[in-house]
N, C-alpha and C positions, 0 to 999 in steps of 0.2 A: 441346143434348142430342141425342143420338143416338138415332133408333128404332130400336126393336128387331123386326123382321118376326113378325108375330102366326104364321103355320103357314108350313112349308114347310123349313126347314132349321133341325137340331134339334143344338145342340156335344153335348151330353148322350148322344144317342143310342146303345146298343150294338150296331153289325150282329152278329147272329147266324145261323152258317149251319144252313141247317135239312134235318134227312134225318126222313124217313118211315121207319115199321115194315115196311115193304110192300120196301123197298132192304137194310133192314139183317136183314131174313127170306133175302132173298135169295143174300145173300156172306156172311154169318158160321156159323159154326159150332156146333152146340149145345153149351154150355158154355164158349165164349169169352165174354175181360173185352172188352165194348166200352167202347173210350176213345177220346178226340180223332185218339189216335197211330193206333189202331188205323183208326180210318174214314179218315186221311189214307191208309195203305199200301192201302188197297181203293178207294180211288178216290172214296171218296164225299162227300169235303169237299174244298176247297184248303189251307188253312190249320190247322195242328193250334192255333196261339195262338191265336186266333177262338173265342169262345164259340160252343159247339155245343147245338142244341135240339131234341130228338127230339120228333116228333108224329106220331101216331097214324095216321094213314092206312095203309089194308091192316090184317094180319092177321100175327100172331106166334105160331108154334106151338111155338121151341125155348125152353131154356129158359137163358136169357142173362144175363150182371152188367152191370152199367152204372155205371160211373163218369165224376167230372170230368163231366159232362154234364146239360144244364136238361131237364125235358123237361113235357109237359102231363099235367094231372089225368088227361084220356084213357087218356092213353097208358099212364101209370101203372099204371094199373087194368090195362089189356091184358100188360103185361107181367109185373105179378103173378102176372093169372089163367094165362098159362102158363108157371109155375112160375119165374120170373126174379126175380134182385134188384137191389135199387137201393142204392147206395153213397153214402152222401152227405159230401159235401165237407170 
């Protein structure tokens, strides 16, 4: 029977690319839908098939939609408080 390696390399795994509030404050516009497609055309991911997961880092003042995208309890809060929605899947 074959082992199976206890840590280290994982078939299951989902790489997900991850952008900060603090980037996507930076290049989007208030009132644009942030989507996979749209952070591909701005440079901030490589892959628009790749699960994308927004997190919290920096500060969000516009007030933006977010689609197709994971993102954290943080971040969530942040971008409600300033006045943004989240679309969900």
């Amino acid at each position: 029977m074959r082992k199976i390696p206890k840590r280290g390399f994982n078939p299951y795994k989902k790489n997900m690319q991850i952008v900060n509030l603090e980037q996507i404050e930076k290049t989007c516009a208030p009132g644009e839908k942030v989507t996979p497609q749209l952070l591909k055309t701005k440079g901030l991911i490589d892959r628009s098939e790749q699960p994308v997961k927004i997190l919290s880092g920096g500060s969000l003042s516009k007030a933006l939609t977010f689609a197709q995208v994971r993102y954290s309890e943080k971040a969530k809060q942040k971008i409600v408080t300033a006045g943004g929605t989240i679309l969900d899947q």
